[in-house]
C-alpha positions as CSV (number, residue, x, y, z in Angstrom):
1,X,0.0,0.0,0.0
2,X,1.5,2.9,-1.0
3,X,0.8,6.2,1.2
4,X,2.3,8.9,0.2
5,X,2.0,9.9,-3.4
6,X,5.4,10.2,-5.5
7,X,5.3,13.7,-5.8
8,X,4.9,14.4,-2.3
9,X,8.0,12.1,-2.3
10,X,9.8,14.9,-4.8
11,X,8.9,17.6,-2.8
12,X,11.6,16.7,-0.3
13,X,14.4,19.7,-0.4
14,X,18.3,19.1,0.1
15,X,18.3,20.7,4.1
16,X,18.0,18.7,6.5
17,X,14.8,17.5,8.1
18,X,16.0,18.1,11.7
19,X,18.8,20.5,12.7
20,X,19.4,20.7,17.0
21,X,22.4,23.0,17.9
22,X,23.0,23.0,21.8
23,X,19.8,22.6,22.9
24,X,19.4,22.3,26.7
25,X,15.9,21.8,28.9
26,X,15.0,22.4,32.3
27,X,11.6,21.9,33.9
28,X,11.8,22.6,38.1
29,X,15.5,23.3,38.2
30,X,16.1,20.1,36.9
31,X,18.1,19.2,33.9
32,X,15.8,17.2,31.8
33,X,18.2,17.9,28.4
34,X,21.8,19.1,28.2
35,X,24.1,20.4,25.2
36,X,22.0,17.8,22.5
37,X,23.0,18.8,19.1
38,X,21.6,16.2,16.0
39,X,21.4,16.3,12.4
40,X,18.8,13.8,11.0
41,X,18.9,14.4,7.0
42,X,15.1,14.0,5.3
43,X,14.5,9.8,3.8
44,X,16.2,8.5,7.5
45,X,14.4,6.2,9.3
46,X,16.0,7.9,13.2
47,X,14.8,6.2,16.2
48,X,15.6,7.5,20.1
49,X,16.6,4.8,22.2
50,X,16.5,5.4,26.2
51,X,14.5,4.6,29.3
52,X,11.7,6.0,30.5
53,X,12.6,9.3,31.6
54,X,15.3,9.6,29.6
55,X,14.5,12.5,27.6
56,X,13.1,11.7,24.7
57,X,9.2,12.5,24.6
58,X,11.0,16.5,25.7
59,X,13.4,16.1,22.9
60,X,10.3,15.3,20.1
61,X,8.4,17.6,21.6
62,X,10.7,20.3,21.2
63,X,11.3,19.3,17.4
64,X,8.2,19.9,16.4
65,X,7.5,23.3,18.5
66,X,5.1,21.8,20.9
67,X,7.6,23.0,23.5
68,X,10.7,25.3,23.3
69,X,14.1,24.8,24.5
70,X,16.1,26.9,27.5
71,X,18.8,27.6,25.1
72,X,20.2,26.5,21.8
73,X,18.3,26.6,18.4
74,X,15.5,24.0,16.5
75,X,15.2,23.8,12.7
76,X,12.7,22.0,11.1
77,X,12.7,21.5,6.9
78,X,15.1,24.6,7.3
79,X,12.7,26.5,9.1
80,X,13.3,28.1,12.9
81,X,10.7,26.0,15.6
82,X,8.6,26.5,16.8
83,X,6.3,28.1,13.7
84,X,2.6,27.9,13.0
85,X,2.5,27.4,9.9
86,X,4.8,24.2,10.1
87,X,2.3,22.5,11.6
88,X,1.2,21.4,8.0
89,X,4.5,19.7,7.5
90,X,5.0,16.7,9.8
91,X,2.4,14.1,11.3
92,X,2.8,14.1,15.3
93,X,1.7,10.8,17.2
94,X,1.8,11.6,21.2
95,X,2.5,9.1,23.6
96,X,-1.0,10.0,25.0
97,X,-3.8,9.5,22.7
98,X,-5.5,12.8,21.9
99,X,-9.0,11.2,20.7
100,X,-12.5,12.6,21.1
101,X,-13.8,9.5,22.6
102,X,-17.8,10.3,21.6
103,X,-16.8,10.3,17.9
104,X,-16.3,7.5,16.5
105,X,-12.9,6.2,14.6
106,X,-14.3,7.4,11.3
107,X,-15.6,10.7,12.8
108,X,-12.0,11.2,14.1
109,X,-10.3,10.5,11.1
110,X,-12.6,13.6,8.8
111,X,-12.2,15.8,12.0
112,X,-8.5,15.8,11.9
113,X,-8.2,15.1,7.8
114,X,-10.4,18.6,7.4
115,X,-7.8,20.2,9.9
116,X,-5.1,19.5,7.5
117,X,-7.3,20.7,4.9
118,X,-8.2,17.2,3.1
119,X,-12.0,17.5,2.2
120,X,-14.2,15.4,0.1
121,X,-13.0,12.4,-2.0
122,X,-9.3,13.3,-1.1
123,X,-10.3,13.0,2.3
124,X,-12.3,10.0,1.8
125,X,-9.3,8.1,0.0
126,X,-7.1,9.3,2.9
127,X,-9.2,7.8,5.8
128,X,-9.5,4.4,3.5
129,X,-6.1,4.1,3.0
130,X,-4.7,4.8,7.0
131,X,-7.5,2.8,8.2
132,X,-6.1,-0.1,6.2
133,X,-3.6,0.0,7.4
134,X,-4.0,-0.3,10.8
135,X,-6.3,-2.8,10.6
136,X,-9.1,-0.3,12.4
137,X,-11.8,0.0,9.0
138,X,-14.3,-2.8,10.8
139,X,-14.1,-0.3,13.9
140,X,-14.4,2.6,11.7
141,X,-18.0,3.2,13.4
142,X,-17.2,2.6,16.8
143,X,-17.2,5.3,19.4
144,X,-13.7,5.8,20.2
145,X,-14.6,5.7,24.0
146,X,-15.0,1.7,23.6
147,X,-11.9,1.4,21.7
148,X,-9.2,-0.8,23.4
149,X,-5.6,0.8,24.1
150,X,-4.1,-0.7,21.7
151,X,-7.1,0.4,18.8
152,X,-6.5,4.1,20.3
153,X,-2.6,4.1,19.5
154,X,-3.6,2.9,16.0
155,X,-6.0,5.4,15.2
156,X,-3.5,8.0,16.3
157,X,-1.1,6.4,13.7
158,X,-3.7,6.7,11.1
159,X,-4.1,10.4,12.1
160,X,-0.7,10.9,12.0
161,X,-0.5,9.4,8.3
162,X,-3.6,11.3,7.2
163,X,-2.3,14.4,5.4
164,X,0.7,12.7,3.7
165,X,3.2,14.4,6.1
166,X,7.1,14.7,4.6
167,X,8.6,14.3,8.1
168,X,6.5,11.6,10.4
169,X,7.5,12.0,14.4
170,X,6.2,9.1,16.7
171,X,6.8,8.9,20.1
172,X,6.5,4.8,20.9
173,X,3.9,4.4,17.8
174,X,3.7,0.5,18.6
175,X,3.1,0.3,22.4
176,X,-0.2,-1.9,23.0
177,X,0.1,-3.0,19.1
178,X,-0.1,-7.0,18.8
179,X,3.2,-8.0,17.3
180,X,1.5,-9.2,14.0
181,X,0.5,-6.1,13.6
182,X,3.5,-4.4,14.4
183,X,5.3,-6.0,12.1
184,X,2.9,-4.6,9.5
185,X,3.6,-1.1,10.6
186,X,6.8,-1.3,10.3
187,X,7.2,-2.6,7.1
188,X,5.3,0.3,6.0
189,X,7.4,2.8,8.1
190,X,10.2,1.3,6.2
191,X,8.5,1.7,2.6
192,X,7.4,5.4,3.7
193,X,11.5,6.2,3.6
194,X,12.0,4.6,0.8
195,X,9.4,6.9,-0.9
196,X,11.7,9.7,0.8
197,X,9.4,10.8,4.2
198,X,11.7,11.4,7.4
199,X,10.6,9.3,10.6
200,X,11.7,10.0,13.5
201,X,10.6,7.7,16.3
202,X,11.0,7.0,20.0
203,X,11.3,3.4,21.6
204,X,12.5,1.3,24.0
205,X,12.1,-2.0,22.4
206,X,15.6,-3.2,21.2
207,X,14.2,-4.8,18.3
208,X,12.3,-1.9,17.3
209,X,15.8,0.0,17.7
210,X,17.5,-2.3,15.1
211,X,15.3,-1.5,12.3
212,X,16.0,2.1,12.4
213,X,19.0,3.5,9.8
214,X,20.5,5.8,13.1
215,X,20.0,5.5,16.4
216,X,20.6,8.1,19.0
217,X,21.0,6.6,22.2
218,X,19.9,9.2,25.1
219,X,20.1,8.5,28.7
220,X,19.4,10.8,31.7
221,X,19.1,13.7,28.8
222,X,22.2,13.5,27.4
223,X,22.7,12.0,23.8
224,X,26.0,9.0,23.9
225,X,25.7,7.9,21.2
226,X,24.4,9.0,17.4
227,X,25.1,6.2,14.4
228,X,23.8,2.8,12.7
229,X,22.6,0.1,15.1
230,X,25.8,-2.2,14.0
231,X,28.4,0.8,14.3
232,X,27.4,1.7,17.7
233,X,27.6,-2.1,18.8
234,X,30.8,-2.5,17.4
235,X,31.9,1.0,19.2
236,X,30.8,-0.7,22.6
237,X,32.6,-4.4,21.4
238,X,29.4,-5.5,22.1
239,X,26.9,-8.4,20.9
240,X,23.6,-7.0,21.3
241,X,22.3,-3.8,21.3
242,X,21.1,-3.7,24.8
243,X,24.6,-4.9,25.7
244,X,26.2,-1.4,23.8
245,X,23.2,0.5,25.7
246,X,24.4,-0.4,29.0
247,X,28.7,-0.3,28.1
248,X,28.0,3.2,26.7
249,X,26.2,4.5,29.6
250,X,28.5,3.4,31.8
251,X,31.4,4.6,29.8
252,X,29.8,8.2,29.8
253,X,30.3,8.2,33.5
254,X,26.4,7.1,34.6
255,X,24.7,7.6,37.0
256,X,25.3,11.1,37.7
């Protein structure tokens, strides 16, 4: 299923998707991010690798101007975050579900779709082919209030998907998901960079991690470690990725 269309796929510019210089983040007095700076270049599949707590839902959040940094400087597409009118350009899937639970799925999906200005047939097309995909078009006509945890996270990653976005960023998209179905989504994930859209996604799951082309590994808000999944094992003479997880941390003189 192809869902993005080839010249939204063509649209994608030569500057980066995602462009952090120093950017630091304190909530309370406490240090929740410190000094990251990241380049993620638009078709890379990125994932954020760390514990709860970690960091990353702050560091997402501040990519995509939902919140703003303490200090240091976001781009997005080449553009300074956080901006209104970027809000057009990437798909956002929260680690909460933000659902009106007396619609149902369907009812969600037009809402949303006629916020990125989809209308009509376009918009009917767009609801078809999301809702295909994860596996939610027999629950279409649900209310959402009856909808399982793990039917809530999908219809948030159809919402995210809805407006062909050129830079997708999904903070643990497949918590809840059955692993059938996961591996669905991410074989889709994976065809959505080959048609040149920028993920960037959060995780925990080592597996998940492994698929990604980069990984930045991010503990106690400080980034250890940015490259492939096989470089950064190899960098911690390690086996697993877990195993490099744990050797790095340690090496970057955790806990603090």
């Amino acid at each position: 299923m192809t869902l993005i269309s080839p010249a939204s796929a063509d649209s994608a510019q030569s500057c980066s998707a995602i462009e952090l210089q120093g950017i630091t983040r304190s909530f309370g007095g406490r240090t929740v991010l410190e000094g990251i700076t990241l380049s993620i270049p638009q078709g890379e599949l990125f994932g954020l690798l760390g514990p709860s707590g970690s960091g990353k839902t702050t560091l997402i959040k501040l990519m995509t101007g939902i919140d703003r940094a303490d200090g240091g400087s976001v781009r997005m597409l080449d553009e300074p975050m956080p901006q209104l009118k970027m809000l057009q350009a990437f798909g956002y899937m929260a680690q909460s579900d933000a659902l009106y639970g007396e619609l149902t799925g369907k009812q969600n999906l037009a809402f949303f779709g006629a916020m990125f200005g989809l209308k009509d047939e376009a918009l009917q097309e767009r609801i078809q082919a999301v809702s295909e995909l994860v596996a939610l078009t027999s629950h279409l006509n649900k209310q959402t209030s009856a909808y399982s945890g793990g039917m809530k996270r999908r219809l948030s990653l159809a919402i995210a998907l809805l407006h062909e976005p050129k830079l997708l960023v999904l903070d643990e998209p497949t918590v809840g998901i059955d692993p059938v179905l996961r591996k669905s989504i991410w074989k889709e994930l994976t065809e959505l960079t080959n048609q040149g859209v920028t993920i960037i996604l959060t995780t925990h799951v080592m597996d998940e991690a492994e698929k990604c082309h980069r990984l930045g590994l991010i503990r106690e808000g400080r980034l250890i470690a940015v490259d492939t999944p096989q470089a950064i094992m190899e960098q911690a003479d390690s086996s697993t990725l877990e195993e490099a997880f744990i050797a790095l941390g340690q090496s970057a003189g955790e806990p603090r």
